[in-house]
mmCIF entry with sequence, helices, sheets and N, C-alpha, C, O atoms, coordinates in Angstrom:
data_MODEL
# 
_entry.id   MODEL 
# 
_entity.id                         1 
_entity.type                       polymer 
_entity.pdbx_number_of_molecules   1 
# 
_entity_poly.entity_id                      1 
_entity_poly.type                           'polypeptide(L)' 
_entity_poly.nstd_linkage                   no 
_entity_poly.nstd_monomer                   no 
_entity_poly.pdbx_seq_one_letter_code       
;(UNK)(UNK)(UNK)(UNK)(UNK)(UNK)(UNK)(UNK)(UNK)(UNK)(UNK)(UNK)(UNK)(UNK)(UNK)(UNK)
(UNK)(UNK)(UNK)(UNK)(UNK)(UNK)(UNK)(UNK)(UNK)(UNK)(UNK)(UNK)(UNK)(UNK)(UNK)(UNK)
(UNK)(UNK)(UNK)(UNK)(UNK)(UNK)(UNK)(UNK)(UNK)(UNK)(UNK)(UNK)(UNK)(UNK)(UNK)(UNK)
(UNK)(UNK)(UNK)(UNK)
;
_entity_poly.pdbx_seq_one_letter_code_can   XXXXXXXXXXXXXXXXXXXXXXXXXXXXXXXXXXXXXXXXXXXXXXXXXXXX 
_entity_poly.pdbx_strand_id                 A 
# 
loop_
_entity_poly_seq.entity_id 
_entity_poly_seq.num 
_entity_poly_seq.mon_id 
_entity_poly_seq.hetero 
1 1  UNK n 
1 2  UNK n 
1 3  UNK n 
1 4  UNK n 
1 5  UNK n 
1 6  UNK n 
1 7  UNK n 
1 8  UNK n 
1 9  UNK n 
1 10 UNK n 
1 11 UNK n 
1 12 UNK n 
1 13 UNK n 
1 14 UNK n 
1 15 UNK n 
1 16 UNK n 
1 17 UNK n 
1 18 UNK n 
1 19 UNK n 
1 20 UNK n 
1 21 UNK n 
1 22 UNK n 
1 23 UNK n 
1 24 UNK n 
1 25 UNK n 
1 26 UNK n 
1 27 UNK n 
1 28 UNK n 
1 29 UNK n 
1 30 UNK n 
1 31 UNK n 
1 32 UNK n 
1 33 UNK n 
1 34 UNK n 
1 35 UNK n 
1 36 UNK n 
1 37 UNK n 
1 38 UNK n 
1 39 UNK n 
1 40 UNK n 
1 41 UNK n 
1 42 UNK n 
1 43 UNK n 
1 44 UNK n 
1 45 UNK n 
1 46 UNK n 
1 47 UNK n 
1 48 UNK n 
1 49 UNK n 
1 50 UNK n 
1 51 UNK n 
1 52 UNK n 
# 
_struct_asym.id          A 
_struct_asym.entity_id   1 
# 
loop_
_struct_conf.conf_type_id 
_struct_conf.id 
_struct_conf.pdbx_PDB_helix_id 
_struct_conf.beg_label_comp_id 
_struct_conf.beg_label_asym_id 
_struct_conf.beg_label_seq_id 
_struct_conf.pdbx_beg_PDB_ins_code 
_struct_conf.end_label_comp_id 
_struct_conf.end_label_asym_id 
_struct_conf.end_label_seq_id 
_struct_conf.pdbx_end_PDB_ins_code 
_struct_conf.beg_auth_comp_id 
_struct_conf.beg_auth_asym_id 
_struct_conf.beg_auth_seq_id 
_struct_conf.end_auth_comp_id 
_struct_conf.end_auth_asym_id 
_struct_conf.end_auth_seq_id 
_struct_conf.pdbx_PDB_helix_class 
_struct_conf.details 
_struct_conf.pdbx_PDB_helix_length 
HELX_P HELX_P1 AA1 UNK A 2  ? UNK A 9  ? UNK A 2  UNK A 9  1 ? 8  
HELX_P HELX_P2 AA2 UNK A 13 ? UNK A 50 ? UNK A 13 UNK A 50 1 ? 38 
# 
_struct_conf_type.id          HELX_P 
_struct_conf_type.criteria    ? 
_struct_conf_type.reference   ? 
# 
loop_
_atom_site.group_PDB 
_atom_site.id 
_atom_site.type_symbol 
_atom_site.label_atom_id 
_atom_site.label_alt_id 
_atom_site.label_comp_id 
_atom_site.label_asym_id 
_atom_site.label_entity_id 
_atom_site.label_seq_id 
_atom_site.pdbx_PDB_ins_code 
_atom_site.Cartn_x 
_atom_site.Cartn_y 
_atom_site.Cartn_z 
_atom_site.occupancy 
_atom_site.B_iso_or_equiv 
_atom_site.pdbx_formal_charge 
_atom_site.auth_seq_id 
_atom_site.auth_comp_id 
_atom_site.auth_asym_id 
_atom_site.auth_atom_id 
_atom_site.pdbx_PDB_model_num 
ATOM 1   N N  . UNK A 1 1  ? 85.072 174.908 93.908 1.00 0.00 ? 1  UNK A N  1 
ATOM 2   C CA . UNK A 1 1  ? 85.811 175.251 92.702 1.00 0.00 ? 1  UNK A CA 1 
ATOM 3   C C  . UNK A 1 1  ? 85.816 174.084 91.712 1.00 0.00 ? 1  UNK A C  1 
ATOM 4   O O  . UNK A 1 1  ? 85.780 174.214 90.488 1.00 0.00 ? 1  UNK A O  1 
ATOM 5   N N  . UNK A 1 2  ? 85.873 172.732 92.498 1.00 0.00 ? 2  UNK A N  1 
ATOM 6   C CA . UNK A 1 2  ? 85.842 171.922 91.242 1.00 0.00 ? 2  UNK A CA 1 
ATOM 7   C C  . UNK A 1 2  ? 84.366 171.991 90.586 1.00 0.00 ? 2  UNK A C  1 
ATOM 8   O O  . UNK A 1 2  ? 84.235 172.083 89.366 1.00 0.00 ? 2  UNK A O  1 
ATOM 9   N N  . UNK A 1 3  ? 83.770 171.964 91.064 1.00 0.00 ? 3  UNK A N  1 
ATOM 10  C CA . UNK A 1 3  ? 82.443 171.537 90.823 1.00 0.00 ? 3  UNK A CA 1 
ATOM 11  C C  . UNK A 1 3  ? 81.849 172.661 89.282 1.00 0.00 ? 3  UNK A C  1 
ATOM 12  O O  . UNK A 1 3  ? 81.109 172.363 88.345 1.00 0.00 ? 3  UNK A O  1 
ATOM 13  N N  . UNK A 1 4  ? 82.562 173.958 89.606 1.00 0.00 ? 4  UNK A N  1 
ATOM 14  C CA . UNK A 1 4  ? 82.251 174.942 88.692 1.00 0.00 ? 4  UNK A CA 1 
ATOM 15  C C  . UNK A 1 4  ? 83.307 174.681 87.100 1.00 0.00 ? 4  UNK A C  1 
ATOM 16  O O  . UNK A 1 4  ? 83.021 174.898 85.922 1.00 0.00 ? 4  UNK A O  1 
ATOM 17  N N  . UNK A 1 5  ? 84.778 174.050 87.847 1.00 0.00 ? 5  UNK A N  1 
ATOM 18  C CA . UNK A 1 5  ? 85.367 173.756 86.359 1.00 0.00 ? 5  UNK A CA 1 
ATOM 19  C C  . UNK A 1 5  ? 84.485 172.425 85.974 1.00 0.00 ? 5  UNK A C  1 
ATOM 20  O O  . UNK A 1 5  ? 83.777 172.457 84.968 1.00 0.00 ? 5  UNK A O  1 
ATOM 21  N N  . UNK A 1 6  ? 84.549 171.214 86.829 1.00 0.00 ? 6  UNK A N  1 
ATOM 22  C CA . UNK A 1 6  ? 83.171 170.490 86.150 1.00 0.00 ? 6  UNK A CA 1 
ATOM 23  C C  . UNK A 1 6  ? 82.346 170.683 84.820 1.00 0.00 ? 6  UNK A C  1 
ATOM 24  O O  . UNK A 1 6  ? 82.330 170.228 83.676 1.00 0.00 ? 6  UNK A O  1 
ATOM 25  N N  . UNK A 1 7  ? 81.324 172.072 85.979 1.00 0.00 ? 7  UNK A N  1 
ATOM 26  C CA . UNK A 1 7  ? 80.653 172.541 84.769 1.00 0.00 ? 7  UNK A CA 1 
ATOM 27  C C  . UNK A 1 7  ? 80.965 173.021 83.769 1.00 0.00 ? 7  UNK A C  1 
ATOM 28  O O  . UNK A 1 7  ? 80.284 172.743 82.781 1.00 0.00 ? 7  UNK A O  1 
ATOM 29  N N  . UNK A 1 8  ? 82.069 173.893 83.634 1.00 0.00 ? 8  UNK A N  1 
ATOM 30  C CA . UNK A 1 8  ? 82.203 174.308 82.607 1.00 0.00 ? 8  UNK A CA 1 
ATOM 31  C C  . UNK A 1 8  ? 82.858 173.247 81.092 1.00 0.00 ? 8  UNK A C  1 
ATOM 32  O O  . UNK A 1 8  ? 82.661 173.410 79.888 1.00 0.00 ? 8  UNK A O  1 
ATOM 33  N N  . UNK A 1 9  ? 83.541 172.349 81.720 1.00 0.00 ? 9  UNK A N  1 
ATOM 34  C CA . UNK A 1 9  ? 84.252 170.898 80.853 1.00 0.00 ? 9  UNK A CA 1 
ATOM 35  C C  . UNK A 1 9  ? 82.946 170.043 79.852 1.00 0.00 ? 9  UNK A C  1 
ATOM 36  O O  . UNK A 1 9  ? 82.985 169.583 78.711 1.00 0.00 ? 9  UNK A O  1 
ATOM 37  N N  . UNK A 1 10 ? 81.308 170.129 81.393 1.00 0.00 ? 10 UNK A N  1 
ATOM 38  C CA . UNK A 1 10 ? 80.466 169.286 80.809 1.00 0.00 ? 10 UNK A CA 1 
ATOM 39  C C  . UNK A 1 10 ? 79.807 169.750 79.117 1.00 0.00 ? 10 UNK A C  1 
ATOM 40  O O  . UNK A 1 10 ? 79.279 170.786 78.712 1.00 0.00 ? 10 UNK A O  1 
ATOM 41  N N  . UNK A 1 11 ? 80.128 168.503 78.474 1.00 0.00 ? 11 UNK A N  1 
ATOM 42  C CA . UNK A 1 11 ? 79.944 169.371 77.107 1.00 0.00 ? 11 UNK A CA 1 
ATOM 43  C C  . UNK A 1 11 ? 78.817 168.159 76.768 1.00 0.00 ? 11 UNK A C  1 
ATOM 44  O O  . UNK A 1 11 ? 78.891 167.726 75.619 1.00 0.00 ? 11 UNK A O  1 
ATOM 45  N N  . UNK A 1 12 ? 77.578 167.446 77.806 1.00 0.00 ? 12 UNK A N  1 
ATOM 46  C CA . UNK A 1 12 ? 76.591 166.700 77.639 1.00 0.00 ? 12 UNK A CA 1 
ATOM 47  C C  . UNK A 1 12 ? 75.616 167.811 76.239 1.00 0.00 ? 12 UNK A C  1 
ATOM 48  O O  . UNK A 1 12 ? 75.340 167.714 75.043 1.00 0.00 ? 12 UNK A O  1 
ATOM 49  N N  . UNK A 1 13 ? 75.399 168.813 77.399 1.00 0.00 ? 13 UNK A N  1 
ATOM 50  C CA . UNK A 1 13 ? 74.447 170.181 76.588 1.00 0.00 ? 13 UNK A CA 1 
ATOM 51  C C  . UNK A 1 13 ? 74.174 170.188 75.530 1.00 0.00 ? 13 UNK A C  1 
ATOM 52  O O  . UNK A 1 13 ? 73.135 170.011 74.894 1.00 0.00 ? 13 UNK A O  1 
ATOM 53  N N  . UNK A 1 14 ? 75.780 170.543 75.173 1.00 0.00 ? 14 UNK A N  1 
ATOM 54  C CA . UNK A 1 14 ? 75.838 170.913 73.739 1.00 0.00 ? 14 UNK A CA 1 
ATOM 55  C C  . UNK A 1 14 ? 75.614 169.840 72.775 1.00 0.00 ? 14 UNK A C  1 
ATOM 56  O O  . UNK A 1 14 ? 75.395 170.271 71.643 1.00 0.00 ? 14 UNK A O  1 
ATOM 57  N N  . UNK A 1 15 ? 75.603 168.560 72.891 1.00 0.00 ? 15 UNK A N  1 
ATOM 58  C CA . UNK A 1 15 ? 74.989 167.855 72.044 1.00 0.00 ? 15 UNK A CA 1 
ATOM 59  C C  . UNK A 1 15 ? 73.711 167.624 71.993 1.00 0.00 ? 15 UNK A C  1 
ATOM 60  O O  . UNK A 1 15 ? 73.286 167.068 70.981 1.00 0.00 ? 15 UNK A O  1 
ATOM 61  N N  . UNK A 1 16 ? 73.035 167.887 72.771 1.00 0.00 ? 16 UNK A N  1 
ATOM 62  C CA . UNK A 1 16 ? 71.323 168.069 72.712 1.00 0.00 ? 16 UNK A CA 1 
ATOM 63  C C  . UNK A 1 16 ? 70.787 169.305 71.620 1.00 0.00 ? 16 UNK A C  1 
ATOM 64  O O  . UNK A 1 16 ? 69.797 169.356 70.889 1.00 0.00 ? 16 UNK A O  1 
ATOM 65  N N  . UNK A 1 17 ? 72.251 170.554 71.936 1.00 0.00 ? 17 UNK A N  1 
ATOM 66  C CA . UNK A 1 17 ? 71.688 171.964 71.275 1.00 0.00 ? 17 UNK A CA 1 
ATOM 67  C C  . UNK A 1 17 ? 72.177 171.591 70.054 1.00 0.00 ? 17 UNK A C  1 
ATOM 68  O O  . UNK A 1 17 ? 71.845 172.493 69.284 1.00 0.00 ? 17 UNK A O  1 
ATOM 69  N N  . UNK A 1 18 ? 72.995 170.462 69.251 1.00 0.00 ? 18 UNK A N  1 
ATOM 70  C CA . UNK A 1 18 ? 73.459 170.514 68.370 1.00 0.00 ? 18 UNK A CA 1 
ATOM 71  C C  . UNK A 1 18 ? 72.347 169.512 67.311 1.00 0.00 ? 18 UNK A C  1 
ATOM 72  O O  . UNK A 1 18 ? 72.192 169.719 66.108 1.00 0.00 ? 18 UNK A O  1 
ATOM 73  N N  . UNK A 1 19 ? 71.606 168.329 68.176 1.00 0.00 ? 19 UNK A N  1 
ATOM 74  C CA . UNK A 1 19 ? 70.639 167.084 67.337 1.00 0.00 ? 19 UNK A CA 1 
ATOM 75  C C  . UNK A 1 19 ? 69.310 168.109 66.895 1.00 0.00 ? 19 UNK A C  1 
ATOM 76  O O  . UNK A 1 19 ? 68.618 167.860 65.908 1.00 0.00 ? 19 UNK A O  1 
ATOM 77  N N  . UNK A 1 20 ? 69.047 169.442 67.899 1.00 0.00 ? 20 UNK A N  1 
ATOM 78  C CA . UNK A 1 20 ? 68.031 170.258 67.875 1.00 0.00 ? 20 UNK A CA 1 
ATOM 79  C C  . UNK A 1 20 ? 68.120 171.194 66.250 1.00 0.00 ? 20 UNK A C  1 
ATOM 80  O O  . UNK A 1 20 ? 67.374 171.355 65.284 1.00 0.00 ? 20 UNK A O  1 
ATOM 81  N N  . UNK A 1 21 ? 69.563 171.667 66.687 1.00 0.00 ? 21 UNK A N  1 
ATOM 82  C CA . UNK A 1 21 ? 69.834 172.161 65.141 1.00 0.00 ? 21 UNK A CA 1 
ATOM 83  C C  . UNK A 1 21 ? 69.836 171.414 63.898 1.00 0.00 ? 21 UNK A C  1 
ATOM 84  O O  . UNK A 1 21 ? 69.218 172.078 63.065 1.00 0.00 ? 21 UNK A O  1 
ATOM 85  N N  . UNK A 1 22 ? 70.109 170.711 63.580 1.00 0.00 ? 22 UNK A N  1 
ATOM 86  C CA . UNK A 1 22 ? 70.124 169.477 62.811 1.00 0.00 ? 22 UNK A CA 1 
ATOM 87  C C  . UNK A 1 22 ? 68.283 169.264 62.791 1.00 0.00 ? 22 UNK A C  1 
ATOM 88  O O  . UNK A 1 22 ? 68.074 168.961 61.617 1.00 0.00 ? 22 UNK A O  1 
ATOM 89  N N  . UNK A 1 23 ? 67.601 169.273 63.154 1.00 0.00 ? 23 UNK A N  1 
ATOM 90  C CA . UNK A 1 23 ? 66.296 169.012 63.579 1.00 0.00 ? 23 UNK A CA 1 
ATOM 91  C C  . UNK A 1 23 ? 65.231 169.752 63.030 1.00 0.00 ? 23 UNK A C  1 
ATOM 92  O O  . UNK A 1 23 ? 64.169 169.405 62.512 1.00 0.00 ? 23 UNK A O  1 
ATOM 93  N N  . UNK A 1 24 ? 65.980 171.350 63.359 1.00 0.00 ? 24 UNK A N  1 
ATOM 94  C CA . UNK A 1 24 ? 65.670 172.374 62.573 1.00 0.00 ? 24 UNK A CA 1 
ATOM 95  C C  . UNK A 1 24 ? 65.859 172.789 61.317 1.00 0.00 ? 24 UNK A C  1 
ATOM 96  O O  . UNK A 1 24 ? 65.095 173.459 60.622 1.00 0.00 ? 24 UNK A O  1 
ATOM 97  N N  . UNK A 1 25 ? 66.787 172.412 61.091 1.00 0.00 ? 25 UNK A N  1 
ATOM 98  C CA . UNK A 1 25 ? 67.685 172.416 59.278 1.00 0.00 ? 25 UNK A CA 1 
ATOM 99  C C  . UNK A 1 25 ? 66.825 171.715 58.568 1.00 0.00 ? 25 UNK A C  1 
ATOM 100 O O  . UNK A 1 25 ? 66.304 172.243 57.586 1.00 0.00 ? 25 UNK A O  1 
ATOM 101 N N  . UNK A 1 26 ? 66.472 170.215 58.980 1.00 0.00 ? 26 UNK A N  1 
ATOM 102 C CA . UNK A 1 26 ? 66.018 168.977 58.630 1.00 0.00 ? 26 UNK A CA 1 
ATOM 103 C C  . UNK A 1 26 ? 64.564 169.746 58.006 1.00 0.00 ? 26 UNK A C  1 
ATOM 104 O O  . UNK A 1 26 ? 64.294 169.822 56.807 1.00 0.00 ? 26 UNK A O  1 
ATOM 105 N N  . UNK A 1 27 ? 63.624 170.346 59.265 1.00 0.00 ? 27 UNK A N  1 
ATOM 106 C CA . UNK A 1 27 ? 62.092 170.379 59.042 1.00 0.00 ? 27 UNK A CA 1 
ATOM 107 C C  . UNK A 1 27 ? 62.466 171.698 57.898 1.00 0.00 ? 27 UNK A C  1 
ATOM 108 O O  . UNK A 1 27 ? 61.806 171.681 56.859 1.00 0.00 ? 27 UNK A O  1 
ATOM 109 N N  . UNK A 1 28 ? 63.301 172.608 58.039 1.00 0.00 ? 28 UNK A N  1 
ATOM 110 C CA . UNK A 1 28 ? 63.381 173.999 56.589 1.00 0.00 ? 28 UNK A CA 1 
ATOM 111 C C  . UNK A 1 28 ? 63.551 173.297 55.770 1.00 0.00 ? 28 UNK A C  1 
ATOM 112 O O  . UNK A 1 28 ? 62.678 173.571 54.947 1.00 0.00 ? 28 UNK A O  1 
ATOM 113 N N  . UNK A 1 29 ? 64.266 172.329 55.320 1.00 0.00 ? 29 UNK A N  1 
ATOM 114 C CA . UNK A 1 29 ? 64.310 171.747 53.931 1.00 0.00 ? 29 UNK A CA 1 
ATOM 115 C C  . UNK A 1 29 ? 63.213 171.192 53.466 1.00 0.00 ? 29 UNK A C  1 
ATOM 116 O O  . UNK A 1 29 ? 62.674 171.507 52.406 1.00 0.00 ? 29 UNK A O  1 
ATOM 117 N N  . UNK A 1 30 ? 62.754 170.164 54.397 1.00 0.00 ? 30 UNK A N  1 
ATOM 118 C CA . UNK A 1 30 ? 61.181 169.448 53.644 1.00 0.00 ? 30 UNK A CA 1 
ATOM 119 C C  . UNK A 1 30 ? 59.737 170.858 53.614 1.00 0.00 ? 30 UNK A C  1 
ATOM 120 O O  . UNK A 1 30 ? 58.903 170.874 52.709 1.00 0.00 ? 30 UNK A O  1 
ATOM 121 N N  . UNK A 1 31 ? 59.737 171.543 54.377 1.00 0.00 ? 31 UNK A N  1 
ATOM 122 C CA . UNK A 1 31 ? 59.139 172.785 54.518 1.00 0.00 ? 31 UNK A CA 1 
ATOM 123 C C  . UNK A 1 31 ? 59.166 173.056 53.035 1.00 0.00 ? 31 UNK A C  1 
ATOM 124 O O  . UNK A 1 31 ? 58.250 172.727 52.281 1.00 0.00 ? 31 UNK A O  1 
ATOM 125 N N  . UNK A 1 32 ? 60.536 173.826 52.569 1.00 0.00 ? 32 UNK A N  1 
ATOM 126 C CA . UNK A 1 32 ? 61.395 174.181 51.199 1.00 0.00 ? 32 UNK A CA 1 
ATOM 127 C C  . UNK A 1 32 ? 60.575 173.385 50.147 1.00 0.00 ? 32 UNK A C  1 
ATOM 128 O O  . UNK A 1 32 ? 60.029 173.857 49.150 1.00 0.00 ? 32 UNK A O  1 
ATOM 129 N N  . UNK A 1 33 ? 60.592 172.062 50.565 1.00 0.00 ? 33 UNK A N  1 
ATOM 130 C CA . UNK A 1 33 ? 60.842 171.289 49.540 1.00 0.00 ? 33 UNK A CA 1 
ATOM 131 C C  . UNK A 1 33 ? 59.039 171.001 49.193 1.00 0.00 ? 33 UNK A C  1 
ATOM 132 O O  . UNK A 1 33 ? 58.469 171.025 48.103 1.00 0.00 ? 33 UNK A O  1 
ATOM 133 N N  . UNK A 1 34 ? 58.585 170.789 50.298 1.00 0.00 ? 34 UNK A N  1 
ATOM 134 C CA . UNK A 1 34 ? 57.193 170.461 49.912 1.00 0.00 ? 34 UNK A CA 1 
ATOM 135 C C  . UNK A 1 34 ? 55.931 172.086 49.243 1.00 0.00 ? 34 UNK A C  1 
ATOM 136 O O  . UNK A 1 34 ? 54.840 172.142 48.674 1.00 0.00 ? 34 UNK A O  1 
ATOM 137 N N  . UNK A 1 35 ? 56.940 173.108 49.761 1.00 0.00 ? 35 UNK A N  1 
ATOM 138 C CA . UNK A 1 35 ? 56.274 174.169 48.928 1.00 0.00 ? 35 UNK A CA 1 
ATOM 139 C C  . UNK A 1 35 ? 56.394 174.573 48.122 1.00 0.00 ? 35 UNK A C  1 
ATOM 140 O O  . UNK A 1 35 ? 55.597 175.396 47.673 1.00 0.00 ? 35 UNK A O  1 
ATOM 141 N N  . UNK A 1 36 ? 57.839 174.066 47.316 1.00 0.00 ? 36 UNK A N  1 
ATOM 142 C CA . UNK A 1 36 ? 57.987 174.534 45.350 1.00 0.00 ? 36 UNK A CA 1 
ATOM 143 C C  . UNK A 1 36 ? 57.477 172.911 44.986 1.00 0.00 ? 36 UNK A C  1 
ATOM 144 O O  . UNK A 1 36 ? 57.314 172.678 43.788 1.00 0.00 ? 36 UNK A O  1 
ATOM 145 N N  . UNK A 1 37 ? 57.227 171.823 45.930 1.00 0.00 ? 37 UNK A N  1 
ATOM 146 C CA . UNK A 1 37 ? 56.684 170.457 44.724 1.00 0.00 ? 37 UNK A CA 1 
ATOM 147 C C  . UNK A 1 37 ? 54.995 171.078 45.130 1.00 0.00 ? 37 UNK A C  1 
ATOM 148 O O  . UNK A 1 37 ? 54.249 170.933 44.163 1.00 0.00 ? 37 UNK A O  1 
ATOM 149 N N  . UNK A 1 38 ? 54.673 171.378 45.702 1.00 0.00 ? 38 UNK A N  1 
ATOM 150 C CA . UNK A 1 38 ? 53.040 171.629 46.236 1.00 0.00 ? 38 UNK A CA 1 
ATOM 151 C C  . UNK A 1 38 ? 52.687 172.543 44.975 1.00 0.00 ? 38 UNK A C  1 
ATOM 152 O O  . UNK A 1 38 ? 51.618 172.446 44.372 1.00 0.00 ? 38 UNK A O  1 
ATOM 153 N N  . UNK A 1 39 ? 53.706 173.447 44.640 1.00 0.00 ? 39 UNK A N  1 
ATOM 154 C CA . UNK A 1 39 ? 52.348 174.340 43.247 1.00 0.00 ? 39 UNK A CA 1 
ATOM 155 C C  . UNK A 1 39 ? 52.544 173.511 42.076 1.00 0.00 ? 39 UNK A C  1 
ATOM 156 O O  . UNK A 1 39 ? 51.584 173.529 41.306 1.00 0.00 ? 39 UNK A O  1 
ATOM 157 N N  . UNK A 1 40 ? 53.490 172.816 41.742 1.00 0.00 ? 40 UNK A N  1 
ATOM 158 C CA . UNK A 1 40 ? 53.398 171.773 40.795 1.00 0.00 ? 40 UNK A CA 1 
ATOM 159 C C  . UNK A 1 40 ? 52.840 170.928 40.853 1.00 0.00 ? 40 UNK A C  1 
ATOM 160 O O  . UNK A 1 40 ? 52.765 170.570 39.677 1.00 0.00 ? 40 UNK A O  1 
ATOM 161 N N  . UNK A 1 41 ? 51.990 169.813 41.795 1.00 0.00 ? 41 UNK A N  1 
ATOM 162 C CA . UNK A 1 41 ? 51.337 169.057 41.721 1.00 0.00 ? 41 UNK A CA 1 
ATOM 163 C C  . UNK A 1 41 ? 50.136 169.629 41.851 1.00 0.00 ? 41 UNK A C  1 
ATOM 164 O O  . UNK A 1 41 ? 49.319 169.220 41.027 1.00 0.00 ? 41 UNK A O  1 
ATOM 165 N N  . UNK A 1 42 ? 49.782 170.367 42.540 1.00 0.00 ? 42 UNK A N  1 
ATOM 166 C CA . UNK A 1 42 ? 48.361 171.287 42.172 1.00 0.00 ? 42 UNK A CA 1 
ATOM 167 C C  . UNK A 1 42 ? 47.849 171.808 40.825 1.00 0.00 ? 42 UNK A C  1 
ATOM 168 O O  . UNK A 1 42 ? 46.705 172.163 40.540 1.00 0.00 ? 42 UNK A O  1 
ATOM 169 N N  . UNK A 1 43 ? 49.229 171.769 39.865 1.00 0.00 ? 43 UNK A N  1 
ATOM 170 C CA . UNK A 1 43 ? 48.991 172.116 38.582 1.00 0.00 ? 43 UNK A CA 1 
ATOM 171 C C  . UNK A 1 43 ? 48.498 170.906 37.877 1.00 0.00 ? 43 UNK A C  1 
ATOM 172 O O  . UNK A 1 43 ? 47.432 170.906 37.260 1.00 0.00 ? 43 UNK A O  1 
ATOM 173 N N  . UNK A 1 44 ? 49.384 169.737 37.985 1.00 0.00 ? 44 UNK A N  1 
ATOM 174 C CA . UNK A 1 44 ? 49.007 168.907 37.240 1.00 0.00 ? 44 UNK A CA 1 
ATOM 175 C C  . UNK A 1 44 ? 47.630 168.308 37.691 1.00 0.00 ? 44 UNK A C  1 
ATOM 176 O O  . UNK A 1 44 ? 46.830 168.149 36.769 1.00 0.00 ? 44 UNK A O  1 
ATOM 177 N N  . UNK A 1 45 ? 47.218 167.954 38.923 1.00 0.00 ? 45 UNK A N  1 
ATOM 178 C CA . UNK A 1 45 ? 46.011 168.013 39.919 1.00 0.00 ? 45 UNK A CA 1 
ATOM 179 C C  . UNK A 1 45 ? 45.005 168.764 38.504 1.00 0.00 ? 45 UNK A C  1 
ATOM 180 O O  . UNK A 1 45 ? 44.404 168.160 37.615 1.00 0.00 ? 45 UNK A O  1 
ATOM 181 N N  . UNK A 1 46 ? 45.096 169.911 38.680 1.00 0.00 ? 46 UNK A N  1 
ATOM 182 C CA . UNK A 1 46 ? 44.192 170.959 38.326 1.00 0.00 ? 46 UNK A CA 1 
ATOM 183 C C  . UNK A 1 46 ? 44.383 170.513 36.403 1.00 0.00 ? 46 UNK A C  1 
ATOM 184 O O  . UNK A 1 46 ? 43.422 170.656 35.648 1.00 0.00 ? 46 UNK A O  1 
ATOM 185 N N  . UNK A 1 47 ? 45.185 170.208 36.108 1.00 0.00 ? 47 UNK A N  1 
ATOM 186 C CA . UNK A 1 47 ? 44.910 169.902 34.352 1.00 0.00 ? 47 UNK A CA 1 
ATOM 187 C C  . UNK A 1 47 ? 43.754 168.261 34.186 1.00 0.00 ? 47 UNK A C  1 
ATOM 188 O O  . UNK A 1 47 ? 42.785 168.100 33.444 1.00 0.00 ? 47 UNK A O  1 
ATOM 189 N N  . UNK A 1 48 ? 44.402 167.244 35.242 1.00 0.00 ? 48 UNK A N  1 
ATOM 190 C CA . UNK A 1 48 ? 44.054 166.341 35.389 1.00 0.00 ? 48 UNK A CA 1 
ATOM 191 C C  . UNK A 1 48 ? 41.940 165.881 35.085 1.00 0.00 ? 48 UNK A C  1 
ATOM 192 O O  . UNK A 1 48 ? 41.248 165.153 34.373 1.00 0.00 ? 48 UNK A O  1 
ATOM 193 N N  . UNK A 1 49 ? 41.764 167.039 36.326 1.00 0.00 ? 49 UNK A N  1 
ATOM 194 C CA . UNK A 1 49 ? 40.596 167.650 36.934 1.00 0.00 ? 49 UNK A CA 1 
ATOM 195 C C  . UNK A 1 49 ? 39.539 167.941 35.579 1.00 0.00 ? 49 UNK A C  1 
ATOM 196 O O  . UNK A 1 49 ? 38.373 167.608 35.369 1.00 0.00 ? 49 UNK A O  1 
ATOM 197 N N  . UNK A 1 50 ? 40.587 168.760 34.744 1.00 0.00 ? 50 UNK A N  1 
ATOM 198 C CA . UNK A 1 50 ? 40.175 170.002 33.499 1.00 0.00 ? 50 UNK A CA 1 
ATOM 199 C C  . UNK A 1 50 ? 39.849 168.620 32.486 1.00 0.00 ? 50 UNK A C  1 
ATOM 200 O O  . UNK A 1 50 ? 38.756 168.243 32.065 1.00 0.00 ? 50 UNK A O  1 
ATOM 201 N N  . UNK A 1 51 ? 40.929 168.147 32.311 1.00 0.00 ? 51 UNK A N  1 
ATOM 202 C CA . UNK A 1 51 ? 40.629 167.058 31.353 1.00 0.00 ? 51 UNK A CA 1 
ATOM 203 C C  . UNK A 1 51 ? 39.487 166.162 31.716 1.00 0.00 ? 51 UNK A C  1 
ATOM 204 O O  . UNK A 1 51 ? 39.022 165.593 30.729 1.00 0.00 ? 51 UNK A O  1 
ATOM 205 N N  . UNK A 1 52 ? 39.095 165.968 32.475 1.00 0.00 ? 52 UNK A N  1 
ATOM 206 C CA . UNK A 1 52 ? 38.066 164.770 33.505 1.00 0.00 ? 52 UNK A CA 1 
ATOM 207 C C  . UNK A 1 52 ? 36.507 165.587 33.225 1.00 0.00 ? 52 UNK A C  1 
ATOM 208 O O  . UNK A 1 52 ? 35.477 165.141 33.729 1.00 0.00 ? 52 UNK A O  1 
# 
């Protein structure tokens, strides 16, 4: 019986499932972020190019 309230108290876990989330949030934003700056620098890329 102790061993099962133990487990249930151990709250090691949940901070692994929590740096993971955070981890995940982290990579959607630069994801986000590098695919609305990616058609803008392809634009200027591509005028750059035109002018050259």
């Amino acid at each position: 019986m102790k061993f099962i309230n133990r487990f249930f108290k151990d709250e090691s876990g949940a901070t692994a499932i929590e740096y993971g989330l955070i981890a995940a949030l982290i990579a959607v934003v630069i994801i986000g972020a590098v695919t609305a700056l990616g058609a803008g620098v392809q634009t200027n890329m591509q005028a750059v190019a035109d002018a050259l």
